[in-house]
C-alpha positions as CSV (number, residue, x, y, z in Angstrom):
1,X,18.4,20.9,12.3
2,X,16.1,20.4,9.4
3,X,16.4,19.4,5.6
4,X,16.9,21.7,3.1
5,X,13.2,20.9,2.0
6,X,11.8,22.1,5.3
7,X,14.2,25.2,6.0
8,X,13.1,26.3,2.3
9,X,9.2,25.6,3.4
10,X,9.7,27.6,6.1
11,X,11.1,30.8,4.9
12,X,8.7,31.3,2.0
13,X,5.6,30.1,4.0
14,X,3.6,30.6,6.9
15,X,5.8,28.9,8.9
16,X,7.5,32.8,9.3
17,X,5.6,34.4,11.5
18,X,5.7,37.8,13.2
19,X,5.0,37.6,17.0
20,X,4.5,40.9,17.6
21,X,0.9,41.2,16.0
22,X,-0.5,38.0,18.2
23,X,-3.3,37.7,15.7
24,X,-6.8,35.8,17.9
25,X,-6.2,33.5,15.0
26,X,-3.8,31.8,13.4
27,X,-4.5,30.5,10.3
28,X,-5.3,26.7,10.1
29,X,-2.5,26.0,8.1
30,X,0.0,27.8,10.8
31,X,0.3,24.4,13.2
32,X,2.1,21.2,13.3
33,X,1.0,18.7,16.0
34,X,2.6,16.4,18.6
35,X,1.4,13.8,20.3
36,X,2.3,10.4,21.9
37,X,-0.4,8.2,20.6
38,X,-3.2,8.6,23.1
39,X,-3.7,12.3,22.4
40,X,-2.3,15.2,20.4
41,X,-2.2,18.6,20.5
42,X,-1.9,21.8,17.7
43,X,1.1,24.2,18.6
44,X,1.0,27.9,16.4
45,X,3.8,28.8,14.1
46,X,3.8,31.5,17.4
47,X,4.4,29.3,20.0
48,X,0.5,28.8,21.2
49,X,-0.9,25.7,22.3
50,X,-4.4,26.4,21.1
51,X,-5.8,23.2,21.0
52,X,-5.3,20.3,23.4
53,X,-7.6,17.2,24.6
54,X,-6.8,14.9,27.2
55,X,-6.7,11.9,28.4
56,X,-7.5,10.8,25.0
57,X,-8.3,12.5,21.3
58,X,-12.3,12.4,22.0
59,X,-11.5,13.7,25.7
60,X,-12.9,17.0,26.2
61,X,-10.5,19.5,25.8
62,X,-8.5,21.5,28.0
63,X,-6.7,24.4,25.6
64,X,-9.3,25.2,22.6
65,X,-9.0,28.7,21.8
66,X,-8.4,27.8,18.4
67,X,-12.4,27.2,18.3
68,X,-12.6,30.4,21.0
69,X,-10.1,32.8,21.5
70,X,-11.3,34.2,23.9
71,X,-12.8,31.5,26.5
72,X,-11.3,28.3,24.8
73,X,-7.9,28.2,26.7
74,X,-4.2,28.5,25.5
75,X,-1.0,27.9,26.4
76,X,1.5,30.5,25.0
77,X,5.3,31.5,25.0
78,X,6.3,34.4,23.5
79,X,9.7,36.2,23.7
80,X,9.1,39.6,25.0
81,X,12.0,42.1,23.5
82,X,13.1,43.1,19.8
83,X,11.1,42.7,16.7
84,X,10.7,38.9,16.7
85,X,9.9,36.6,13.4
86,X,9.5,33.0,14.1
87,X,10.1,29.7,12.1
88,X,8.7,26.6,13.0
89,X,9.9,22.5,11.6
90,X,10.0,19.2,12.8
91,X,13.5,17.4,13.4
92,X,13.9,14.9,11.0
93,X,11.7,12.7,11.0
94,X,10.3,12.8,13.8
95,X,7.1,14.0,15.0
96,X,9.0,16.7,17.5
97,X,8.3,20.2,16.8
98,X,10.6,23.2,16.8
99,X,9.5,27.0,17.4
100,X,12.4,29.2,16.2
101,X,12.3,32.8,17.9
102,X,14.8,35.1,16.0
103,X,15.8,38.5,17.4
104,X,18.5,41.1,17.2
105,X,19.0,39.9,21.2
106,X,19.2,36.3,20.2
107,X,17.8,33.3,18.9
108,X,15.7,30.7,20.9
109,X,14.3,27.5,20.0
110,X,10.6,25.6,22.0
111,X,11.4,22.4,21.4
112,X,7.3,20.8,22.0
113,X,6.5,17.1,22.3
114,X,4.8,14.0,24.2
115,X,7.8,11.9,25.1
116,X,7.8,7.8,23.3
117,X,10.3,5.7,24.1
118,X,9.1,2.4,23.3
119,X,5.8,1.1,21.9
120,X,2.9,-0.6,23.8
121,X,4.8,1.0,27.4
122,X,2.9,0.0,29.7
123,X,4.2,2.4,32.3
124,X,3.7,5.4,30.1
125,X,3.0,8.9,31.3
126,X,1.0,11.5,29.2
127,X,2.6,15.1,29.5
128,X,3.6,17.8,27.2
129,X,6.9,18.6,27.5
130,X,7.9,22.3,26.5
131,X,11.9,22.7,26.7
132,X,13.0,26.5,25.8
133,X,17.1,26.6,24.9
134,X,18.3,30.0,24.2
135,X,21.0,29.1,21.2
136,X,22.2,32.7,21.0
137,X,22.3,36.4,22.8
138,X,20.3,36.9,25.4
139,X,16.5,36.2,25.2
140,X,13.6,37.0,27.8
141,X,10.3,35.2,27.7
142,X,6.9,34.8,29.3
143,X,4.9,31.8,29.2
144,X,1.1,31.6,30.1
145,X,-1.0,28.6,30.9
146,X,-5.0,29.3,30.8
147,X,-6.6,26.2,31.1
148,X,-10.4,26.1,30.3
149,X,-11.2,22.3,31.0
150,X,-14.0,20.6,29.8
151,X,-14.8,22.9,26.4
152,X,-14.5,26.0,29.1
153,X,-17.7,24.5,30.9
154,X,-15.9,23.4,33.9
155,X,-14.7,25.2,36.8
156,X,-11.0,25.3,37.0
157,X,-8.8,25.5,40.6
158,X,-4.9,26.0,40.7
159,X,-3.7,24.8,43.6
160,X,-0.1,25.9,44.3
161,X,2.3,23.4,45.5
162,X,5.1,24.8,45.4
163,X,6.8,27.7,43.5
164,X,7.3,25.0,41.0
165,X,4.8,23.2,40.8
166,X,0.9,23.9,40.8
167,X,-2.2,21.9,40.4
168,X,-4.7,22.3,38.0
169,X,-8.1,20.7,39.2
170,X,-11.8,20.3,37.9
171,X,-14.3,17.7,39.2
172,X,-13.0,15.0,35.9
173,X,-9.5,15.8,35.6
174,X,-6.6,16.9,37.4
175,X,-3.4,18.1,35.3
176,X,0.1,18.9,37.3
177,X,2.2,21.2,35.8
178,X,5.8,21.4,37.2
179,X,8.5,23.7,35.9
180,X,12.4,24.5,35.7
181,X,11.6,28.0,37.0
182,X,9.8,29.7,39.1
183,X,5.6,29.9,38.5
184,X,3.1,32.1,39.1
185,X,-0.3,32.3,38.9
186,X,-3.2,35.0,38.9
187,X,-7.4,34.9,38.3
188,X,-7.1,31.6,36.4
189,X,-3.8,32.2,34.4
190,X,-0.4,30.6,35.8
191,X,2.3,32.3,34.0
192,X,6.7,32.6,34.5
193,X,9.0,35.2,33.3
194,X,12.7,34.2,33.1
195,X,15.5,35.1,30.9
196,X,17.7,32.8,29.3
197,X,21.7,33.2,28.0
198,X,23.1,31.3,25.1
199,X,23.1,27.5,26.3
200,X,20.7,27.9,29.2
201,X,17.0,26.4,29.1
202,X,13.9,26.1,30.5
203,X,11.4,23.4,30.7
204,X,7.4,23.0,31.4
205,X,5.9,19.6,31.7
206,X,1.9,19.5,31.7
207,X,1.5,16.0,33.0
208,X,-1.6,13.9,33.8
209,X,0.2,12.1,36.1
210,X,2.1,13.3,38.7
211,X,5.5,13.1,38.0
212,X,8.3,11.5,40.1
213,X,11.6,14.0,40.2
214,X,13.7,11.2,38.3
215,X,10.9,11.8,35.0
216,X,11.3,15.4,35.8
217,X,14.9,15.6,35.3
218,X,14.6,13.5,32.3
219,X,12.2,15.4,30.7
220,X,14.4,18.8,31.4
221,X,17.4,17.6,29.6
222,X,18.2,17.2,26.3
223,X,18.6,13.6,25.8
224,X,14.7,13.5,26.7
225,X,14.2,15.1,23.4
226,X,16.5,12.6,22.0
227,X,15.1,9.7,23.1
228,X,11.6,10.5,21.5
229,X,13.5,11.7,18.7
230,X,14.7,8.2,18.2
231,X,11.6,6.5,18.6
232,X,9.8,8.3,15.4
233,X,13.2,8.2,13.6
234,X,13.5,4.4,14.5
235,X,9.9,3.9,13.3
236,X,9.6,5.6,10.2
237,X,12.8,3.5,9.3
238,X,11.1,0.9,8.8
239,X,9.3,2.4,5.6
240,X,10.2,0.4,2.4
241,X,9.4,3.8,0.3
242,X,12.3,5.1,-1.2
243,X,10.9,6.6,-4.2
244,X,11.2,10.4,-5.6
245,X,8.6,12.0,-2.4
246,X,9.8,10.4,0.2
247,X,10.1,13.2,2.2
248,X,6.7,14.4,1.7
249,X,5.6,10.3,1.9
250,X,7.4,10.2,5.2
251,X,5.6,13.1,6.7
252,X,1.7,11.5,5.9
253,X,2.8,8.7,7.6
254,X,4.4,10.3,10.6
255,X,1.1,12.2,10.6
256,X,-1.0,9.0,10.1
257,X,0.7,7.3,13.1
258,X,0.1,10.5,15.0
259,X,-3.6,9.9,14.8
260,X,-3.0,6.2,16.1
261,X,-4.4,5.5,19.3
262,X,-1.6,2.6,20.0
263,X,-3.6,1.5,22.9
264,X,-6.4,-0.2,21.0
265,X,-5.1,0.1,17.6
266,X,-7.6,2.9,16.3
267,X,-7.0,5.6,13.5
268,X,-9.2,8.6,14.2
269,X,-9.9,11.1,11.7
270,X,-8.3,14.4,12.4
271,X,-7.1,15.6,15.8
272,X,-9.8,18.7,16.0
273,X,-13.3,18.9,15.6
274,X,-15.1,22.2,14.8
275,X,-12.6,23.8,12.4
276,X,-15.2,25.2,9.3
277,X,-15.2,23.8,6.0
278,X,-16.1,27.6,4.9
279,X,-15.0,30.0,7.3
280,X,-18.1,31.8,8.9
281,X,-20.2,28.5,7.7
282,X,-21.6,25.4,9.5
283,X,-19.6,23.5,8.1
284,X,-18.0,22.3,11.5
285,X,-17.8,18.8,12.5
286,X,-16.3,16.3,14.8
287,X,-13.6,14.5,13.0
288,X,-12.0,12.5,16.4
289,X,-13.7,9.7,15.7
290,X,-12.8,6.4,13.8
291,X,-14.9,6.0,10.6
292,X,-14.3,2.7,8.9
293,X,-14.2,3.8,5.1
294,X,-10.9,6.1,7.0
295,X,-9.6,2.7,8.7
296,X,-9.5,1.0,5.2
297,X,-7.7,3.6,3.4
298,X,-5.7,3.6,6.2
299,X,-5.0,0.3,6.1
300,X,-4.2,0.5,2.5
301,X,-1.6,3.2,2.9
302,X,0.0,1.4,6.3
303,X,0.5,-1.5,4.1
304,X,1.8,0.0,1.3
305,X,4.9,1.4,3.6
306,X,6.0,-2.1,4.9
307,X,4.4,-1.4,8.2
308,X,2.4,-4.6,9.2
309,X,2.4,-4.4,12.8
310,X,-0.1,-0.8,12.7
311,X,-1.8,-2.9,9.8
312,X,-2.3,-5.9,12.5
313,X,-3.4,-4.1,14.6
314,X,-5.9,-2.1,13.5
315,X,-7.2,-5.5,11.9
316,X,-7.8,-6.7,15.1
317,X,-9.8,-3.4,16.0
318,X,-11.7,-3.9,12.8
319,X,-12.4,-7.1,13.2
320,X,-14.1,-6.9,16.6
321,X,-16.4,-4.3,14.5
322,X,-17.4,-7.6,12.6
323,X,-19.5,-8.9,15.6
324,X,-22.5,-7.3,14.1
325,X,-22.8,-4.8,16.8
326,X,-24.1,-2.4,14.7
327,X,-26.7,0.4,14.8
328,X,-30.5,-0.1,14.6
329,X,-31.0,3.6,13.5
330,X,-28.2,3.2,10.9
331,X,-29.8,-0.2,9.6
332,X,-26.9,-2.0,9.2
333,X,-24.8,-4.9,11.2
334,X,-21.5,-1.8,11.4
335,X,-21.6,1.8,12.4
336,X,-19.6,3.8,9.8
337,X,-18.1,5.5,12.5
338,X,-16.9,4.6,16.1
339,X,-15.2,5.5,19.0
340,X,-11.6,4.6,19.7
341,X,-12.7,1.9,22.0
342,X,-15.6,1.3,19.4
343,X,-18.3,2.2,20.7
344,X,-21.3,4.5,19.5
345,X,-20.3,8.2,18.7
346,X,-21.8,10.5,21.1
347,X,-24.6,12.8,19.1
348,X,-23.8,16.3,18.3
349,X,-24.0,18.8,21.0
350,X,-23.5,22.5,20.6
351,X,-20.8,24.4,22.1
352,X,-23.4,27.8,23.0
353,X,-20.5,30.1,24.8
354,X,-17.9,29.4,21.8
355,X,-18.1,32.0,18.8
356,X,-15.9,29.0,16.6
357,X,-12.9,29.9,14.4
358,X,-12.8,33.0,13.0
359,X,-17.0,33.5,14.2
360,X,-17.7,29.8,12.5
361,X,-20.2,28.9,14.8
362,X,-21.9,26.8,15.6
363,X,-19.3,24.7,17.2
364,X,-20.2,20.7,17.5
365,X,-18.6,18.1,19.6
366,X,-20.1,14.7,19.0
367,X,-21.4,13.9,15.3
368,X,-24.7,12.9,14.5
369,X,-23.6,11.2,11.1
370,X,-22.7,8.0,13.2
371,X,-26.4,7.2,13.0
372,X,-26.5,6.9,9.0
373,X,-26.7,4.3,6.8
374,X,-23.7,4.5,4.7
375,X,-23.4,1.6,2.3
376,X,-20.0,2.3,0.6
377,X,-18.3,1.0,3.7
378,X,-19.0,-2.3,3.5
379,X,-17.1,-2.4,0.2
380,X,-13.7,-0.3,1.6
381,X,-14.1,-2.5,4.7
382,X,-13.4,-5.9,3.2
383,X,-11.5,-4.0,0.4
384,X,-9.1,-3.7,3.6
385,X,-9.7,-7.4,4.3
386,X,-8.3,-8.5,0.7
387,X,-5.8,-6.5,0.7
388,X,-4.6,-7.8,4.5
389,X,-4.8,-11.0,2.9
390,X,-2.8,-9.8,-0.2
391,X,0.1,-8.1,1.7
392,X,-0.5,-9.0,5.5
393,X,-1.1,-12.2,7.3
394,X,-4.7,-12.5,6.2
395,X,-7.7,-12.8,8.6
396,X,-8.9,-15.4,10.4
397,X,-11.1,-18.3,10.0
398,X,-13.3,-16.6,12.8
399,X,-12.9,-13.2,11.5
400,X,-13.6,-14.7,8.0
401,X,-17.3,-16.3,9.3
402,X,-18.1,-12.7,10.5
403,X,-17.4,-11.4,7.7
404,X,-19.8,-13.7,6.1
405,X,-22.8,-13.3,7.7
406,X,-21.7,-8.6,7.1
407,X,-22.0,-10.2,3.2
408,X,-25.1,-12.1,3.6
409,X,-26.9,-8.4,4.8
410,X,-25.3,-6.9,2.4
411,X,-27.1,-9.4,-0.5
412,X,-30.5,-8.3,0.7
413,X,-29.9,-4.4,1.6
414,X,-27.6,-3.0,-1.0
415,X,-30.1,-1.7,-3.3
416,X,-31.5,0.4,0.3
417,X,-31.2,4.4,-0.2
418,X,-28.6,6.0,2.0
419,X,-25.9,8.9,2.4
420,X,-22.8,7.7,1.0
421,X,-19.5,8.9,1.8
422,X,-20.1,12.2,2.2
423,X,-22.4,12.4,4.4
424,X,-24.8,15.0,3.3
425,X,-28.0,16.6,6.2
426,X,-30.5,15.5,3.2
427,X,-32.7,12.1,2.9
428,X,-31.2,9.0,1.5
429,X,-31.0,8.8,-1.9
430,X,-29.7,6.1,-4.2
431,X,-26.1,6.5,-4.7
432,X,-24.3,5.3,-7.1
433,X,-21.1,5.3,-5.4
434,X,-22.5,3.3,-2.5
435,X,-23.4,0.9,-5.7
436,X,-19.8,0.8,-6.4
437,X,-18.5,-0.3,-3.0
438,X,-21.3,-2.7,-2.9
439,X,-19.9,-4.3,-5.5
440,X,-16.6,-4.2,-4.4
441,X,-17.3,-5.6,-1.5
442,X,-18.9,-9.0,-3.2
443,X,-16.4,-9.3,-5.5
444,X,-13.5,-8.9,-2.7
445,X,-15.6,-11.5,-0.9
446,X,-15.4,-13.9,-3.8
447,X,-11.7,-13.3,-4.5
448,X,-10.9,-14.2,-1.0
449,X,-12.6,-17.2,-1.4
450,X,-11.3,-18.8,-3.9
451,X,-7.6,-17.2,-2.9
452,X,-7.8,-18.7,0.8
453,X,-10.6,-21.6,-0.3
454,X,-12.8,-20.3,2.3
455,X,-16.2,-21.2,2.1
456,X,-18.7,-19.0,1.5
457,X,-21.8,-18.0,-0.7
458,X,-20.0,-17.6,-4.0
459,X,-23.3,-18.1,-6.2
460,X,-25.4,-15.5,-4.1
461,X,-22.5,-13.2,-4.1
462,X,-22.1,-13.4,-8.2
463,X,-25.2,-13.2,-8.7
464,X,-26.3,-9.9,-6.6
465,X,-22.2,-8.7,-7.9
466,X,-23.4,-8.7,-11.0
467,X,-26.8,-7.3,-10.7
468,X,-25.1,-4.2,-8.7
469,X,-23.1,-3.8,-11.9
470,X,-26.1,-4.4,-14.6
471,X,-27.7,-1.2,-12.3
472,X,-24.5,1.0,-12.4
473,X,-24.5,0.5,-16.0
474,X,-28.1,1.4,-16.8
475,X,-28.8,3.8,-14.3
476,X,-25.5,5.4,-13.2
477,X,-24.5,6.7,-16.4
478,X,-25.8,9.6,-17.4
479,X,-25.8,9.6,-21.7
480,X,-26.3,13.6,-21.7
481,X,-23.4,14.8,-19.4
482,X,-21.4,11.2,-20.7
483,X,-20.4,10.8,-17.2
484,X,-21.4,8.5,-14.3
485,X,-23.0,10.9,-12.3
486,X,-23.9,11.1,-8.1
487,X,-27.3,9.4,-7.7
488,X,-29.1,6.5,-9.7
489,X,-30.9,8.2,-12.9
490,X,-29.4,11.8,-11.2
491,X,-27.7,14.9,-13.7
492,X,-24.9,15.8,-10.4
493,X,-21.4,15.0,-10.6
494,X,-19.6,13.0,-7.7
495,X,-15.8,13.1,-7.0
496,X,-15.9,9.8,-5.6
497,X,-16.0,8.1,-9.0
498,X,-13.0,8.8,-9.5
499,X,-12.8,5.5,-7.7
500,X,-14.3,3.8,-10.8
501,X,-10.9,2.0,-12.2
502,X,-9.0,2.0,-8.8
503,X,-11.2,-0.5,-7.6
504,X,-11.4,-2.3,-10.9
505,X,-15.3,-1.9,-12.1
506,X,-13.6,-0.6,-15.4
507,X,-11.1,-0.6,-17.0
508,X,-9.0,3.0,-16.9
509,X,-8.9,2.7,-20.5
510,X,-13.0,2.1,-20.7
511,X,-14.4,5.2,-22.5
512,X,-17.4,5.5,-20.1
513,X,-14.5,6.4,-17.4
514,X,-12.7,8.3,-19.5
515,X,-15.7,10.6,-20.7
516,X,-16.2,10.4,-16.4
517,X,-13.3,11.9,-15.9
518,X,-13.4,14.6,-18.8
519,X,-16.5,15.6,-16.9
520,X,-15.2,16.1,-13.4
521,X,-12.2,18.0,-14.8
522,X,-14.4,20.3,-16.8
523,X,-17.1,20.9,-14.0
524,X,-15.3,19.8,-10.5
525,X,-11.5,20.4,-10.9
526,X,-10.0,23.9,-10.6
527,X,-5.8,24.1,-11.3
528,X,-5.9,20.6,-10.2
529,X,-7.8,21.3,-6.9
530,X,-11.1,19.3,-6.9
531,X,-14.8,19.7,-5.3
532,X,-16.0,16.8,-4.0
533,X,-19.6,17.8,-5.8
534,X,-21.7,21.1,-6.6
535,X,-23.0,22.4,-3.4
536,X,-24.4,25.1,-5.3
537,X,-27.8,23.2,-5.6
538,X,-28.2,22.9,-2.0
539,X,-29.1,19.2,-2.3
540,X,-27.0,18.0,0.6
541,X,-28.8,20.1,3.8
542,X,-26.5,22.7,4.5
543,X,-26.0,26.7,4.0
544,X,-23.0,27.5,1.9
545,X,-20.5,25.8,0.5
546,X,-17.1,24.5,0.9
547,X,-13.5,24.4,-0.3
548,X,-11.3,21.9,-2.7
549,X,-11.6,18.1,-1.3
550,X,-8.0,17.1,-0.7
551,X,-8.4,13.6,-0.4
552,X,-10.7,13.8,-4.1
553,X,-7.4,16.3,-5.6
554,X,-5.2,13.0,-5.2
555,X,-7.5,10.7,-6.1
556,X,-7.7,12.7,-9.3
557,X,-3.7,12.2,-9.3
558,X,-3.9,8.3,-9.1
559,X,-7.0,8.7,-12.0
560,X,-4.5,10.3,-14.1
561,X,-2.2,7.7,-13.7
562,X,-4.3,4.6,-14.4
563,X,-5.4,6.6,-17.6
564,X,-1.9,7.3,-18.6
565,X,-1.8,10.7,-18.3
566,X,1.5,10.6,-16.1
567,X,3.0,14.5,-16.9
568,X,-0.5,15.2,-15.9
569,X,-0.8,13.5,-13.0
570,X,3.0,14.5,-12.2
571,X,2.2,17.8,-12.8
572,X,-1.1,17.7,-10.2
573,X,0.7,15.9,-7.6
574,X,3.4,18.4,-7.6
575,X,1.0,21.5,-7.2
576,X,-1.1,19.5,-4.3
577,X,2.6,19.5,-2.3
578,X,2.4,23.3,-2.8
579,X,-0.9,23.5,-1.2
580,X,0.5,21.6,2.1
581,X,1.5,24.1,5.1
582,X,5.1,24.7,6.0
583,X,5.4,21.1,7.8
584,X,4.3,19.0,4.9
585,X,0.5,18.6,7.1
586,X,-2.8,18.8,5.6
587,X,-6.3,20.0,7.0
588,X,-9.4,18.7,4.7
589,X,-10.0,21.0,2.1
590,X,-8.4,24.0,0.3
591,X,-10.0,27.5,-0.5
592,X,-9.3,28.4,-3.9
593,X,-7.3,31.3,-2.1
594,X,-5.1,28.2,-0.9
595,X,-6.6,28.7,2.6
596,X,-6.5,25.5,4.7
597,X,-9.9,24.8,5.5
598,X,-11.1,21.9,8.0
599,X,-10.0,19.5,10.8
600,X,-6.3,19.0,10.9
601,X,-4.2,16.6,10.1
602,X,-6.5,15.1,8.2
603,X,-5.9,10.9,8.0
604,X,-7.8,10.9,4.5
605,X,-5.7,13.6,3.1
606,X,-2.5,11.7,4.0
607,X,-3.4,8.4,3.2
608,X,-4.6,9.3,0.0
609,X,-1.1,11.2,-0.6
610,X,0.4,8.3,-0.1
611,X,-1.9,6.0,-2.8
612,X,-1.2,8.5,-5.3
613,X,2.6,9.3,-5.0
614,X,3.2,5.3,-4.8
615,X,1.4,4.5,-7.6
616,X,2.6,7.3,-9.9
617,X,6.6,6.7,-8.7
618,X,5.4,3.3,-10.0
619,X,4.3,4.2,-13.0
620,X,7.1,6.5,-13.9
621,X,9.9,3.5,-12.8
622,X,10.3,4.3,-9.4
């Protein structure tokens, strides 16, 4: 079953689908995700598996057709008889997704997931379970399984075991798929028909290990779904939010703990890399990554829920990023991205043979931005460390020294030119957003020492604070447009400022932020919907342009409230929920059409939903 929220979604959105028309694409907006905390995977509002990595999220994948749908792999069910519209939710809270096929024959549900039962199991399998019930008539299906391992570059072998079970090999990875009936398989394609009456099921288990019968048996039952049904529901119980969105609330942090990588502790980005920021554009990047501005954020909104062991341990993740292992190329003692096991990003490579979503080539895997300097997140990284300290345990002594000596480079490189948060192909430049972090980040510092009575060097750290502000203030502002503005002395707006009285460099009633935000709603907001910055002028590197920023559209909602403006920023956060696709999810951006545009689920669009709706149910007397 589902709420009356998600059954309404549904029906009016693009969660109805008609199966008949098998479009090559679904829109982006037309997936929900499952996963089990290692990996994920993006299942169509048809029943398609068009995007699926494994072992891990950064793994190469084995189904992308959603980046080629003709050589990028799929694994689809579809019911073959009547004029069939689907409808697609998660059961309640949980992260466990439901296909609906409706029929004048019948009515059948695909229950998909990656089976929990406990956290931190050390005995824990990998495997996508897909459980097909027929709840009504008579139904007849056909699933097909195309792998294409490796981004399609690797040779594939299905190797039949028995009429259940086949292999499927390349030279990295072996994946065993083993079903309730009978399997076939043809040029590269294993495939079943079967036909299902009211009560009767079928299951599919793509599994990286090779299944004993016991798991089998489990996983073909219903109780299997239960019992990962319990473990999201148990989880998300232990939320503290019980204000007027909790529902939506709920979902971004189901989705947020869907991008955990329990194993080490890790948030990545997005599950998908390569999914355009303008469709037919180059937009296309690698989002499977951890970038630490994300992790604080992250870390912000985990906190703000009550849930202190993800908090924990992504602080311990972070805090072995304080070791100074940090880039020479980048300049700096962190990487502003890193793998889940934190290492260096691989560089960008170019996927040649894929034509990208909807002909958005070209198609990258890797992300060459892990070798910029990005200032800013030194500022949301011990942002993240105050407010651990605030609402957490609060780091260690050892932690603390890193930390330290990440402040002491900090004094003598803040002032350096670099690319700032969003990341632009163009030189370094002198951001005044990476100003802004700079100075949060020294005066987090000195809060935290004099809160804990750590020692540290409070002089140098007030004395370089406060030249960072003197420069803001002189430079930053820009007296013609009466708006802080992108770049040092620059005549560009920047999103980002929005930041300005969040982080408490002014006051939200200061009329230089005020006149700030005037600006950005005249030149960068559009029916609430806001651009991150012009890319008109072609300052940042790349051809074209790009949709609304999601993450920028709340951060305008929580600018609104700190300014008072609460029907306005009611009013905002209300249309962003409109904007969200029929399971509550989020990709990056938002054509003005109301297109989702980017990688999906996107961690900064969800934590950032979270920031605002807390802080406005606040402000309203929630």
């Amino acid at each position: 079953m589902t709420s009356r929220r998600d059954a309404d979604h549904v029906d009016t959105d693009s969660g109805a689908a008609e199966t008949n028309s098998e479009p090559r694409y679904l829109p982006i907006a037309d997936h929900g995700v499952i996963g089990d905390l290692r990996t994920a995977a993006l299942v169509g509002t048809d029943g398609r598996i068009d995007w699926f990595c494994c072992p891990r999220f950064d793994s190469p994948s084995v189904f992308g057709s959603v980046l080629d749908a003709d050589d990028g792999g799929a694994w689809t069910v579809r019911q073959l008889d009547g004029h069939i519209t689907n409808r697609q939710f998660y059961l309640p809270d949980s992260n466990v997704l439901v296909t609906r096929f409706m029929s004048e024959d019948g009515v059948a549900e695909v229950q998909d997931l990656m089976p929990l039962t406990k956290s931190n199991d050390p005995d824990h399998h990998s495997r996508i379970v897909r459980r097909i019930e027929c709840v009504r008539g008579h139904v007849r299906f056909r699933t097909e399984l195309t792998p294409r391992f490796d981004y399609g570059r690797a040779q594939t072998t299905i190797e039949d075991r028995d009429e259940r079970r086949v292999d499927l090999v390349s030279d990295d990875l072996t994946l065993h798929l083993r079903a309730s009936v009978p399997l076939e398989q043809d040029s590269g394609v294993v495939w079943a028909e079967f036909t299902l009456d009211a009560g009767e099921s079928a299951t599919f288990v793509l599994s990286l290990d090779d299944l004993p019968d016991s798991e089998f048996e489990k996983d073909c039952a219903a109780d299997g779904v239960h019992a990962t049904v319990a473990f999201w529901q148990n989880w998300i119980s232990q939320s503290n939010y019980t204000g007027r969105w909790r529902e939506t609330v709920h979902r971004s942090a189901l989705a947020l703990k869907l991008l955990t990588h329990e194993p080490s502790g890790a948030v990545v980005a997005a599950v998908t890399c390569g999914l355009p920021e303008e469709v037919g554009g180059e937009r296309n990047w690698d989002y499977r990554y951890v970038w630490i501005r994300d992790a604080a954020f992250s870390l912000y909104a985990l906190l703000r829920l009550g849930f202190t062991a993800e908090a924990s341990s992504f602080m311990d993740w972070l805090t072995c990023r304080f070791s100074g292992d940090g880039d020479e190329q980048a300049g700096g003692p962190l990487r502003l991205m890193y793998t889940i096991d934190g290492g260096a990003p691989p560089g960008e490579q170019v996927l040649d043979s894929w034509e990208g979503y909807r002909g958005s080539a070209p198609v990258r895997v890797g992300n060459d931005a892990g070798h910029q300097l990005q200032l800013d997140i030194y500022g949301e990284l011990i942002d993240s460390v105050y407010l651990f300290n605030k609402y957490g345990p609060g780091i260690s002594q050892h932690s603390w020294q890193q930390l330290c000596e990440v402040a002491r480079w900090l004094l003598d490189n803040w002032d350096t030119p670099d690319q700032s948060i969003w990341e632009p192909r163009s030189s370094p430049q002198r951001y005044v957003y990476s100003r802004l972090m700079s100075w949060v980040a020294l005066e987090r510092m000195i809060r935290i020492s004099r809160q804990r009575g750590l020692p540290g060097d409070v002089a140098d750290w007030m004395r370089v604070r406060d030249e960072i502000f003197t420069q803001i203030m002189d430079h930053g502002w820009n007296a013609e447009l009466q708006s802080f503005v992108q770049v040092l002395d620059g005549d560009q707006l920047d999103a980002a400022l929005l930041l300005i009285p969040a982080v408490k460099l002014l006051s939200p009633s200061d009329e230089l932020f005020t006149a700030t935000l005037h600006a950005i709603e005249q030149n960068l907001v559009s029916d609430s919907l806001v651009f991150r910055y012009n890319t008109g002028d072609g300052d940042d590197g790349l051809n074209g342009s790009e949709g609304t920023f999601s993450l920028c559209s709340f951060w305008y909602v929580e600018a609104l409230t700190r300014v008072g403006r609460l029907a306005d920023a009611r009013l905002a956060l209300e249309k962003m929920f409109t904007y969200a696709n029929h399971l509550g999810l989020y990709a990056e951006q938002i054509a003005l059409t109301g297109e989702q545009l980017g990688n999906m689920p996107q961690a900064f669009t969800h934590l950032s939903l979270i920031s605002a709706a807390i802080n406005l149910d606040r402000r309203l007397g929630g």
